[in-house]
TORKOL-4160 file (C-alpha; in steps of 0.2 Angstrom, whole numbers, padded with zeros to 4 digits, m for minus):
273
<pt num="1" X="m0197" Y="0123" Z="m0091"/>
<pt num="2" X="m0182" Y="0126" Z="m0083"/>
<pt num="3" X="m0182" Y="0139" Z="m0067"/>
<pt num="4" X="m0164" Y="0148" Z="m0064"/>
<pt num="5" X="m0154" Y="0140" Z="m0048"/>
<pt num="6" X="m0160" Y="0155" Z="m0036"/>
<pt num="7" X="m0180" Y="0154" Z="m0039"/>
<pt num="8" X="m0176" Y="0137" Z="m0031"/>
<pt num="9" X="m0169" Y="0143" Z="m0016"/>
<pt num="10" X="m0180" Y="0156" Z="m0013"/>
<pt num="11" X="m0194" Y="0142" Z="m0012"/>
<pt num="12" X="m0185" Y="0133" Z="m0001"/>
<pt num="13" X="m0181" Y="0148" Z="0012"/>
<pt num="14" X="m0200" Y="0150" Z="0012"/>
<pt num="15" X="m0204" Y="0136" Z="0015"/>
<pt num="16" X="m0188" Y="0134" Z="0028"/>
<pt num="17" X="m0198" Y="0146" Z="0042"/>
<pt num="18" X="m0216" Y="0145" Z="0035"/>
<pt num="19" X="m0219" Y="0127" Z="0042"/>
<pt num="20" X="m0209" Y="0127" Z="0057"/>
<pt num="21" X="m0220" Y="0145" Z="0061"/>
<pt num="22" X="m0234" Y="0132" Z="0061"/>
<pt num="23" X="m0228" Y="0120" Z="0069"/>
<pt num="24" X="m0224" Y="0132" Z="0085"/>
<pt num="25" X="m0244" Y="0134" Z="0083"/>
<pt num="26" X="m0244" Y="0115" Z="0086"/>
<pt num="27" X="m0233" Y="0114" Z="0103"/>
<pt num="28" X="m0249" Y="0118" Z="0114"/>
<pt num="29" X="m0255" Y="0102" Z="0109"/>
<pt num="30" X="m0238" Y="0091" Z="0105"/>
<pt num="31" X="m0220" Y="0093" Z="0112"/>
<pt num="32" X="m0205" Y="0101" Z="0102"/>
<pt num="33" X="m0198" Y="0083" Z="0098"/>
<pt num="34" X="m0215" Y="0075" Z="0094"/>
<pt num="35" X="m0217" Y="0088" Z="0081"/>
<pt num="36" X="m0200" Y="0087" Z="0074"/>
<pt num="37" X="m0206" Y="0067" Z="0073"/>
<pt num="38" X="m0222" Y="0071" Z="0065"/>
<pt num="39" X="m0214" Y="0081" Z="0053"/>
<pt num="40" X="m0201" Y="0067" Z="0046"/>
<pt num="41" X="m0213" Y="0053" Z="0047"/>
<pt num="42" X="m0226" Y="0061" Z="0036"/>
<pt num="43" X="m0211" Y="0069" Z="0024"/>
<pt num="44" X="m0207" Y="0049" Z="0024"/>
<pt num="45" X="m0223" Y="0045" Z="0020"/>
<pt num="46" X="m0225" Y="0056" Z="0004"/>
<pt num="47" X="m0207" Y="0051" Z="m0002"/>
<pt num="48" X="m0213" Y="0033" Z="m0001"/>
<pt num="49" X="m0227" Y="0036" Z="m0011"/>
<pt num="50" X="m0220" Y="0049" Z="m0023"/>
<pt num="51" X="m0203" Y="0041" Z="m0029"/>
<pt num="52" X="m0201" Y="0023" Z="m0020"/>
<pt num="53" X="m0183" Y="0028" Z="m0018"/>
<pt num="54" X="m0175" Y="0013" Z="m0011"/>
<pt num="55" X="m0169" Y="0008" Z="m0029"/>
<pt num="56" X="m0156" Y="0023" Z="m0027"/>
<pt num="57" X="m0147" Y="0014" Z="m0010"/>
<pt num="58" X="m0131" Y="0005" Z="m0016"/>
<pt num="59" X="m0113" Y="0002" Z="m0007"/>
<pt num="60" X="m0105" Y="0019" Z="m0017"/>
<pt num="61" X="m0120" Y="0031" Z="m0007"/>
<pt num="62" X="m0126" Y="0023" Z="0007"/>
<pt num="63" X="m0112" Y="0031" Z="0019"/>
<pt num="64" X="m0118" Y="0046" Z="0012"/>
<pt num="65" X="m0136" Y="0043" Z="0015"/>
<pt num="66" X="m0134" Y="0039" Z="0034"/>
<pt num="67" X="m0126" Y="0054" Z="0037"/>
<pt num="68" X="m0137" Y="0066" Z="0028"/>
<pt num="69" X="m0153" Y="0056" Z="0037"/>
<pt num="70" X="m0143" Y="0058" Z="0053"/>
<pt num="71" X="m0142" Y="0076" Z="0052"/>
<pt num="72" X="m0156" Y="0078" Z="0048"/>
<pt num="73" X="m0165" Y="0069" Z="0062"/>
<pt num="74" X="m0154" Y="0079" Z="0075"/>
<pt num="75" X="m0154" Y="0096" Z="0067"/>
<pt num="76" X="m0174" Y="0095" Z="0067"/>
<pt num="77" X="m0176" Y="0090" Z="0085"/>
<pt num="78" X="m0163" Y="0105" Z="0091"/>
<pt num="79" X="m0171" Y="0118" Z="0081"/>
<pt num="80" X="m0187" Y="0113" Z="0086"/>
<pt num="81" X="m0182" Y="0113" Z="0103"/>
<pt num="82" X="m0173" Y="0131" Z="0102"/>
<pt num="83" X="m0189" Y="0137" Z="0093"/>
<pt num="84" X="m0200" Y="0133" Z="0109"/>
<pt num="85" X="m0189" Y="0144" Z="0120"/>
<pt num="86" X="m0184" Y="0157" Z="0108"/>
<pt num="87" X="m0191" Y="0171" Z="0094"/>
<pt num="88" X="m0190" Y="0160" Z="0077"/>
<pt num="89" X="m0179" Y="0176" Z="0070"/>
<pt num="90" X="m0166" Y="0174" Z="0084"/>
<pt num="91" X="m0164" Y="0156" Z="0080"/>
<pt num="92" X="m0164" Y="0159" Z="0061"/>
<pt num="93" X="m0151" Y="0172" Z="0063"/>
<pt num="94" X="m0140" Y="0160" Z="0075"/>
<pt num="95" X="m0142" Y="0149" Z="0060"/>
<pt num="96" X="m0131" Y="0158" Z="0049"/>
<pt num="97" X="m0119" Y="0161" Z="0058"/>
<pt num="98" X="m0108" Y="0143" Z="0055"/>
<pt num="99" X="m0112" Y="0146" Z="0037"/>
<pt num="100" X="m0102" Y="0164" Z="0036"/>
<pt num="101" X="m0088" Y="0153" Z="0035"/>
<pt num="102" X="m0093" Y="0141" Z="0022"/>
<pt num="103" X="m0098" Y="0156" Z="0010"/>
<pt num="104" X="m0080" Y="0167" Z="0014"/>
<pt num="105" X="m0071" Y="0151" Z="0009"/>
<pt num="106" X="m0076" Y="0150" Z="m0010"/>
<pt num="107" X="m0075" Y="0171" Z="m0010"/>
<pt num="108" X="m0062" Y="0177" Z="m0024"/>
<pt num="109" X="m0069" Y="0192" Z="m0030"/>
<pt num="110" X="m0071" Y="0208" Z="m0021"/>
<pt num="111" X="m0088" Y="0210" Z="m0026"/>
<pt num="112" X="m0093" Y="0194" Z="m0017"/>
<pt num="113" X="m0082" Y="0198" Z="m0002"/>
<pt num="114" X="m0092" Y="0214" Z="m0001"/>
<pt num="115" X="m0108" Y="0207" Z="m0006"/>
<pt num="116" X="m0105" Y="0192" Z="0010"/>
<pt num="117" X="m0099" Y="0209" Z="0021"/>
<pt num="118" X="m0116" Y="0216" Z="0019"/>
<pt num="119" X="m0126" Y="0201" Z="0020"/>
<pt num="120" X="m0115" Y="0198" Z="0039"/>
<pt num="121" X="m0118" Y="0216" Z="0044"/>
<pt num="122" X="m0138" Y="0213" Z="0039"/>
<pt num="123" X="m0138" Y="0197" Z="0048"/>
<pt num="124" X="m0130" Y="0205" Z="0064"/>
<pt num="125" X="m0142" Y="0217" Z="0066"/>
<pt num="126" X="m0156" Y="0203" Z="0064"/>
<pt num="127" X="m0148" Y="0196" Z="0078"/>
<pt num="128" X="m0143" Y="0210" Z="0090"/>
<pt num="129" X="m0161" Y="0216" Z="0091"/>
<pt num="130" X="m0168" Y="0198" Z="0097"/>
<pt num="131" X="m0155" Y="0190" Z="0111"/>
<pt num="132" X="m0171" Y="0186" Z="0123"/>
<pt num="133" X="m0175" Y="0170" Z="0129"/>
<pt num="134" X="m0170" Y="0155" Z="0138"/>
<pt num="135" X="m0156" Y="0150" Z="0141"/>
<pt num="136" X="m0158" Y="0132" Z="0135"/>
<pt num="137" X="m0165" Y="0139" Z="0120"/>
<pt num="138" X="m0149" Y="0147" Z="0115"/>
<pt num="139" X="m0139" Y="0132" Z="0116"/>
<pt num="140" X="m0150" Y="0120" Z="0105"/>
<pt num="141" X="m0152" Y="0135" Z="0096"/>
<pt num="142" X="m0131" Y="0136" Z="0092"/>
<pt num="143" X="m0132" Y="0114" Z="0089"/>
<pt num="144" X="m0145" Y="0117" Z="0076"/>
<pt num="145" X="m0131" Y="0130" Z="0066"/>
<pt num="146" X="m0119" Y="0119" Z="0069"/>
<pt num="147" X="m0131" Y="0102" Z="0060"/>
<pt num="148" X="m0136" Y="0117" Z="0048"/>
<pt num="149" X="m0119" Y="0120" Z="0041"/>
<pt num="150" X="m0115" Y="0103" Z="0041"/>
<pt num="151" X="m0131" Y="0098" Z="0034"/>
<pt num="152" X="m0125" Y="0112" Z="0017"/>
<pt num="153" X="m0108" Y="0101" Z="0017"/>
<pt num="154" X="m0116" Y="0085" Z="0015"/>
<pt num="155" X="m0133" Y="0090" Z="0004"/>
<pt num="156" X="m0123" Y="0098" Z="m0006"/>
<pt num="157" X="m0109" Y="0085" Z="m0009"/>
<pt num="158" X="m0123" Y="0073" Z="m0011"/>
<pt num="159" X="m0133" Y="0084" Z="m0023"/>
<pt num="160" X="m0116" Y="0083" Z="m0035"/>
<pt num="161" X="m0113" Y="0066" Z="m0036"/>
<pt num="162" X="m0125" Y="0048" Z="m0037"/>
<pt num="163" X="m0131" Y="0051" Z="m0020"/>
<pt num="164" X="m0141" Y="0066" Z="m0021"/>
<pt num="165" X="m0156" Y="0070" Z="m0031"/>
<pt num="166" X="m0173" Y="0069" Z="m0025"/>
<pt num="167" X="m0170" Y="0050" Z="m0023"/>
<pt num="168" X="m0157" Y="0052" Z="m0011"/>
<pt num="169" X="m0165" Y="0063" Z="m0001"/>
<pt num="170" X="m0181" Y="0053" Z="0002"/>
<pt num="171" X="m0168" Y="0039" Z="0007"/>
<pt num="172" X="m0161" Y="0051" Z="0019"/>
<pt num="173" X="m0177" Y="0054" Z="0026"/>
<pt num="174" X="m0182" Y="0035" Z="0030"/>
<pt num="175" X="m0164" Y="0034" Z="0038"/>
<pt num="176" X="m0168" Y="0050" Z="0048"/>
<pt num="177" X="m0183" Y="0042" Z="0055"/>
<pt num="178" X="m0171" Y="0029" Z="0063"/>
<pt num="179" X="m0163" Y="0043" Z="0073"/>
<pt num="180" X="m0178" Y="0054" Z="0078"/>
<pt num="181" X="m0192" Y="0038" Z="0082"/>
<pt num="182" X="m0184" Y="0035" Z="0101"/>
<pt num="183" X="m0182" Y="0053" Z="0105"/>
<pt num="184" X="m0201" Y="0060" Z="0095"/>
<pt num="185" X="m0210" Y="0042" Z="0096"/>
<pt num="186" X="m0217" Y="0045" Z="0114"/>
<pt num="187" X="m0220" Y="0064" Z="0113"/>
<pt num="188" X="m0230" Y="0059" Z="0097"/>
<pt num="189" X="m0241" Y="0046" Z="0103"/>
<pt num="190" X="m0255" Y="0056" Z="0109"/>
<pt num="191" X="m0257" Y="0064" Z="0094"/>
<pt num="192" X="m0264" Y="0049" Z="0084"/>
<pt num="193" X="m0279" Y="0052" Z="0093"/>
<pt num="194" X="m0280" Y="0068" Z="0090"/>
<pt num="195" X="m0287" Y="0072" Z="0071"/>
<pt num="196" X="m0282" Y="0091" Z="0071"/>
<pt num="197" X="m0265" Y="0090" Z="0076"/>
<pt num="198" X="m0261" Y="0075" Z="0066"/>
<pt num="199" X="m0267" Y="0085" Z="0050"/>
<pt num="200" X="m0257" Y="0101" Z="0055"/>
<pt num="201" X="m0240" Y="0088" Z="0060"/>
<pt num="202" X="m0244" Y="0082" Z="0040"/>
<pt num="203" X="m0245" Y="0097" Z="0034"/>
<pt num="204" X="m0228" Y="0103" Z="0043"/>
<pt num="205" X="m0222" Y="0089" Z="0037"/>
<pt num="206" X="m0224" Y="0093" Z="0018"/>
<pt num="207" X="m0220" Y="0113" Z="0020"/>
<pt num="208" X="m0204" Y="0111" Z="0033"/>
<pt num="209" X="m0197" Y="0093" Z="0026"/>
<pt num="210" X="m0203" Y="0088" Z="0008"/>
<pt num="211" X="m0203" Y="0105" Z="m0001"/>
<pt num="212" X="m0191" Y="0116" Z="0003"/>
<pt num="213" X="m0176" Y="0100" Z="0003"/>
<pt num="214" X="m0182" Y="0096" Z="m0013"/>
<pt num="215" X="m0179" Y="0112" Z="m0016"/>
<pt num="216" X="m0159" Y="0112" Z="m0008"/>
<pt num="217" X="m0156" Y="0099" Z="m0019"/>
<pt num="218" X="m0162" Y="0109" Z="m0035"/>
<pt num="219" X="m0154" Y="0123" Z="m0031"/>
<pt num="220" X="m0136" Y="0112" Z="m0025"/>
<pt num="221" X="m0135" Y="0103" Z="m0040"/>
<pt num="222" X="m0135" Y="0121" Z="m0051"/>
<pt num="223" X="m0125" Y="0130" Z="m0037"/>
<pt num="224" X="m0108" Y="0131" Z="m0030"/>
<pt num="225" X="m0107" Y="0127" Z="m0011"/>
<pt num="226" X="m0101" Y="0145" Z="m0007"/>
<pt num="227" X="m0113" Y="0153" Z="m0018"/>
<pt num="228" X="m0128" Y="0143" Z="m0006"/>
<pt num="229" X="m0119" Y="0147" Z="0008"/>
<pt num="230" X="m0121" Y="0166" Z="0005"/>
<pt num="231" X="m0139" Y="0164" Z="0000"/>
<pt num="232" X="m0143" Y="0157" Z="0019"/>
<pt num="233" X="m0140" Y="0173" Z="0022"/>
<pt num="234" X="m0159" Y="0176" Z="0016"/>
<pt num="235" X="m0165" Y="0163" Z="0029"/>
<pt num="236" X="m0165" Y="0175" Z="0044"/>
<pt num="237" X="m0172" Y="0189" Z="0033"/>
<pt num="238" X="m0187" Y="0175" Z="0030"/>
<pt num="239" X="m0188" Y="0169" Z="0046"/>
<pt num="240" X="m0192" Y="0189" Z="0051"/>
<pt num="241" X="m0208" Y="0191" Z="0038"/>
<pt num="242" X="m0212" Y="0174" Z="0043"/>
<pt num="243" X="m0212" Y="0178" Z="0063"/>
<pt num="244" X="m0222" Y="0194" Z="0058"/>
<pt num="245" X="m0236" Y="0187" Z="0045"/>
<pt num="246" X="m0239" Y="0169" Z="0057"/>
<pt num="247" X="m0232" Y="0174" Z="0075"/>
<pt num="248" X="m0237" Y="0191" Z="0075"/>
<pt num="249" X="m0218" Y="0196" Z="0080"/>
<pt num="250" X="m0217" Y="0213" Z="0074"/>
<pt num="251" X="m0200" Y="0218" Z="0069"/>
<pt num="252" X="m0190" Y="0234" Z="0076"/>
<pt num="253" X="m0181" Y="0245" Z="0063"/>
<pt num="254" X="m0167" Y="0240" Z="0065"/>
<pt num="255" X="m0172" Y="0223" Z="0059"/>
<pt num="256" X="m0179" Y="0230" Z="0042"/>
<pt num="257" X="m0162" Y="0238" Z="0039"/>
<pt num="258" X="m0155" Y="0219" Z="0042"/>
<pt num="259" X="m0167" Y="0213" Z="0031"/>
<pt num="260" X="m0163" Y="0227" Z="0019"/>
<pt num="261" X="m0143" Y="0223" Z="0018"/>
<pt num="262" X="m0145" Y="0204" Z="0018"/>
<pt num="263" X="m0156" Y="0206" Z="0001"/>
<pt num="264" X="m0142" Y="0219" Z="m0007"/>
<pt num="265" X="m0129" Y="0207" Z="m0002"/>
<pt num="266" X="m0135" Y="0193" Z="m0013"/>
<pt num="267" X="m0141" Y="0202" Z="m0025"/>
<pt num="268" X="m0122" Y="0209" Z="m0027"/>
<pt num="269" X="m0116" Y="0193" Z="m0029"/>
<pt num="270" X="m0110" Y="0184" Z="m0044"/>
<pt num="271" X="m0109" Y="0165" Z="m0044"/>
<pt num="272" X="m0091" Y="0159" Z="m0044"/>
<pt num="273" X="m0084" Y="0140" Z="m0050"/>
């Protein structure tokens, strides 16, 4: 059966904010960059298991891979680092902002300029409402939009060629724990004696890294960079029911209206080639 591009996406932004709002649950028990670890080396673990994608490494994709498993690895560790210090719907709004641009690049139409005007304007007021916080926490949170948009150039390019697939990514993941074991390893060494939180860094794991990537790459294969890019625009709006449901951060009204225009904006689009 064969799902239309979208219904992927949506699973993956889910899933984008659903695990990492359990993983803040986990940072009484193990540091930001521990979990971040935890949660690569169990998506690793399944991808090992599940698709033995080493057959998929060759000297036309390995460039690629490395750089998808390096952004990976870094984007993790800052946004679990920004999401310590900061609301999760501040650091998912800060998120999209890098991506405005890759989504007003592939814009021709004016329904999808309007449509990208309206999901901005929504995604402002999720921001605006929630610049609280540390410091610090502002500035992993701006790394991890910067690792975000790149991380849409590269899955993407990889989804549409011989690098990508499901395959590609679970290469990318072993190459991102290369980057993330000397900066997690120590952080997450006290948790291999703790049975509670090794289950819940699993569990991140599989809701934060396995589903919603394989997800991406579903959804990049069928989609056109800028057409994803807009659809980020549904993260923030996520990250906010999320942060309410999990995290018990009640949104102000002002945030539902954000909410509100971020869903009309993509639902105005129209795929463009």
């Amino acid at each position: 059966m064969s799902f239309p591009p979208w219904s992927y996406f949506v699973g993956s932004a889910v899933f984008h904010y659903l695990g990492p709002s359990f993983a803040v649950l986990l940072f009484s028990r193990v540091g930001p960059l521990g979990v971040a670890g935890l949660r690569i080396w169990s998506a690793v673990l399944v991808f090992l298991l599940w698709r033995r994608p080493w057959r998929t490494l060759n000297r036309d994709t390995w460039r690629t891979i490395v750089l998808w498993g390096a952004v990976l690895a870094l984007m993790n560790s800052s946004f679990y680092m920004a999401i310590e210090r900061l609301p999760l719907a501040t650091v998912a709004a800060i998120e999209f902002l890098p991506v405005i641009g890759l989504a007003a690049v592939g814009m021709r139409t004016r329904r999808n300029l309007t449509a990208l005007a309206a999901a901005v304007v929504g995604v402002y007021l999720l921001t605006d409402v929630r610049l609280e916080g540390e410091p610090l926490g502002f500035v992993f949170a701006f790394a991890n939009a910067a690792l975000f948009a790149l991380y849409v150039v590269v899955a993407h390019r990889a989804a549409q060629s011989d690098a990508g697939g499901i395959d590609g990514l679970a290469m990318a993941m072993v190459v991102a724990t290369v980057f993330v074991l000397p900066i997690g390893g120590v952080q997450a060494v006290p948790v291999l004696t703790d049975p509670v939180a090794l289950a819940a860094g699993i569990g991140v794991g599989i809701s934060s890294s396995v589903i919603p990537y394989v997800c991406d790459q579903l959804a990049m294969a069928r989609l056109s960079r800028a057409t994803y890019a807009l659809m980020v625009a549904l993260l923030p709006a996520t990250a906010t029911v999320v942060g309410l449901v999990v995290l018990q951060q009640v949104p102000v009204p002002a945030e539902l209206a954000g909410i509100g225009l971020v869903i009309a904006g993509v639902s105005l689009h129209r795929g463009e080639r």
